[in-house]
N, C-alpha and C positions, 0 to 999 in steps of 0.2 A: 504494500500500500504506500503510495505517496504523499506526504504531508506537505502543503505551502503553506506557511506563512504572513501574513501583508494586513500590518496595521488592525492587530488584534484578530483579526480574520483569518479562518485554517479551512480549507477545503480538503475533504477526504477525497481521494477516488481509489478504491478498494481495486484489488486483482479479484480476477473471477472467483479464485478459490477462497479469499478473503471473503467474498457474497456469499459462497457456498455457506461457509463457516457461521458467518452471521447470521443465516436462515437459520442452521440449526439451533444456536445458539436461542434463539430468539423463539424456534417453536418449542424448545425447551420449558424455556422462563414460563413462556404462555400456561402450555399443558400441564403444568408443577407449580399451582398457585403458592405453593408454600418455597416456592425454589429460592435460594442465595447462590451470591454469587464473591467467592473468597480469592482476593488475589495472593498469590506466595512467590513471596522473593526469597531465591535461594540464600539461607543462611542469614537470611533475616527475619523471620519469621513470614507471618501470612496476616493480614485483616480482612474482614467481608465489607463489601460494598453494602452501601445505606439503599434502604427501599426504595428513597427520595432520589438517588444516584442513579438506583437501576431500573427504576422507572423512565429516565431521561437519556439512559444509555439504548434503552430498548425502544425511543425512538430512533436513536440513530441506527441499529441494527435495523430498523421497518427498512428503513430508506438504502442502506447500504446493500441488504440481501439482496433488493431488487437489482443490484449494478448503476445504484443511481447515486451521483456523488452526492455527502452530505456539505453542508458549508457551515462554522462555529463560528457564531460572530460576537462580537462584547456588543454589548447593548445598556447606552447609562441609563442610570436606575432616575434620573429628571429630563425631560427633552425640555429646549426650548418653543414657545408657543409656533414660531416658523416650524421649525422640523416636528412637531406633533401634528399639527395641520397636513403637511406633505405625508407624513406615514399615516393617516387618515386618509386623508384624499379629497380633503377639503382644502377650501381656501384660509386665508389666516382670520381676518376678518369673520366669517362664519365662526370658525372655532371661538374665537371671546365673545360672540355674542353666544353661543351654547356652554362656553363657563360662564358668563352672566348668569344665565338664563338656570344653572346650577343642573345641567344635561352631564356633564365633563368635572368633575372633581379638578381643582386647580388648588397650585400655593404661591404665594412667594417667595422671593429669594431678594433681599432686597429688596428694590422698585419691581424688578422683572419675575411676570409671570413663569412658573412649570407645569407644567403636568409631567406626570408618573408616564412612565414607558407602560408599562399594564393599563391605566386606564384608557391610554392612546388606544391600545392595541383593543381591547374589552368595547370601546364606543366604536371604532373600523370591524367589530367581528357584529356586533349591534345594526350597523347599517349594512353590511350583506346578509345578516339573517332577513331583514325589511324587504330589502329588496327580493330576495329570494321567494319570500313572501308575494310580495305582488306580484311578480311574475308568473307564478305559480295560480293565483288568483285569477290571473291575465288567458292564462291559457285554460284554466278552468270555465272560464267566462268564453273564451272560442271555441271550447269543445260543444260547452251547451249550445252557441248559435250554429255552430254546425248543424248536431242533430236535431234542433228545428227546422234548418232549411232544408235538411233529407226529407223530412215527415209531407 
């Protein structure tokens, strides 16, 4: 497997046999709800991995088994209201009137607004559920007018 690198940022891309590994590894964990997983350094004893660890380890295995590279990024624990807005998918403007509006949990720091990297992320998963939502509604709504216009 080859490791990069670049400003906090590590992209996996596993060898085939590396994926192999990682399926089984991972239908493992699955099928063995009580499974751990102990690492052992030679002559230095062993410690097992936290549930918390290996619940986050066994996404990257989801993704790695497949042959699909995984990417590790640092991500701050406060974005600023710009870069909250773009990782949302909103404009900046929008975003403070939805912390006004007390939609967006916000603090400050200083003068200058944060939001939390999670609440970013929790109000962008909020508006593709919505949307997913209508759409779904959307096409509920043409299936009916279809099978009126067959009748």
């Amino acid at each position: 497997m080859s490791i990069t690198a670049v400003n906090a940022t590590t992209t996996l891309a596993p060898s085939k046999k590396a994926a192999q590994e990682a399926g089984t590894l991972l239908a493992f964990t699955e099928h063995n709800k009580n499974a751990s997983v102990t690492v052992n350094i030679e002559g230095k004893g062993s410690t097992e991995i936290s549930a918390e660890l290996l619940t986050v380890l066994k996404d990257a295995l989801a993704i790695i088994s497949l042959g699909g590279q995984a990417k590790v990024q640092a991500v701050p624990h406060d974005l600023t209201t710009t870069v909250a807005a773009k990782r949302i998918g909103i404009s900046r403007p929008t975003l403070m009137k939805l912390v006004r509006e007390g939609k967006i949990p916000a603090h400050k720091v200083g003068a200058h607004t944060r939001i939390k990297t999670q609440d970013a992320d929790a109000y962008r998963a909020h508006l593709l559920r919505e949307k997913t939502q209508k759409q779904k509604q959307a096409f509920e709504e043409l299936l009916e007018l279809e099978a009126e216009l067959e009748n």
